[in-house]
C-alpha positions in Angstrom: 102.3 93.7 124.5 100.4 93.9 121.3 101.3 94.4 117.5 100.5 97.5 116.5 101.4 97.6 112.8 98.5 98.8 111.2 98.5 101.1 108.5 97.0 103.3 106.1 93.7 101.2 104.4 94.2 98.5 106.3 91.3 96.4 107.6 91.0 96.1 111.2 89.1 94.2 113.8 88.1 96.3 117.1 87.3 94.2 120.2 83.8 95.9 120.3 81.1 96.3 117.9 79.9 99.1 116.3 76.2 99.9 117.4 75.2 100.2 114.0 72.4 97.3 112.7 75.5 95.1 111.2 77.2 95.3 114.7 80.1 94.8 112.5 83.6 94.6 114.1 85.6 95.6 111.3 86.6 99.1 110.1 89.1 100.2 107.6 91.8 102.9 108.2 91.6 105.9 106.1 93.0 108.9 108.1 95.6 108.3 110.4 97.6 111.1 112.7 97.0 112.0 116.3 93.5 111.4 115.5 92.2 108.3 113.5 89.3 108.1 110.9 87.6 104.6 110.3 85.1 103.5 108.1 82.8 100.7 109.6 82.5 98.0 106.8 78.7 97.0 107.9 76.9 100.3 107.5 79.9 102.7 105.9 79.5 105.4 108.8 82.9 107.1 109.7 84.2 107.8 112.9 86.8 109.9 114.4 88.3 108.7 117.1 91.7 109.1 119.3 95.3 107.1 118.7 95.1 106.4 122.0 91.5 104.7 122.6 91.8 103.1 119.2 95.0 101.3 120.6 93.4 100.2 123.4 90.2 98.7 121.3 92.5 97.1 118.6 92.6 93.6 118.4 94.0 92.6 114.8 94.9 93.7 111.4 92.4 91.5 109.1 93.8 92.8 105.6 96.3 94.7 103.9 94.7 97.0 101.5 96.1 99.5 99.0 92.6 101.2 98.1 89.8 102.7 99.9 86.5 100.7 100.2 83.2 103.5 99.2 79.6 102.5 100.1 
């Protein structure tokens, strides 16, 4: 099973790209609840999407952060 400590800010790795032009795989946390709100760190575009289909695309925590990252 996998560790799912992630938390508010954090920077996180998903195990698919986003389809943006970056096809960055990173995103940082900055709503969570029953529903979760990333920001993808190549083109800035936030998504909401569900607790449980963002568990199932998580693949690590990259960073620990204590702010939020604006574009």
């Amino acid at each position: 099973m996998k560790d799912l400590n992630y938390d508010l800010y954090d920077i996180v790795e998903l195990k698919k790209p986003h389809p943006c032009t970056s096809h960055s795989k990173q995103f940082q946390i900055i709503k969570l609840g029953a529903d979760l709100k990333i920001q993808c760190l190549g083109c800035g575009n936030v998504i909401l999407i569900s607790r449980d289909i963002f568990n199932t695309r998580f693949k690590r925590v990259l960073e620990h952060k204590d702010c939020v990252i604006y574009k």
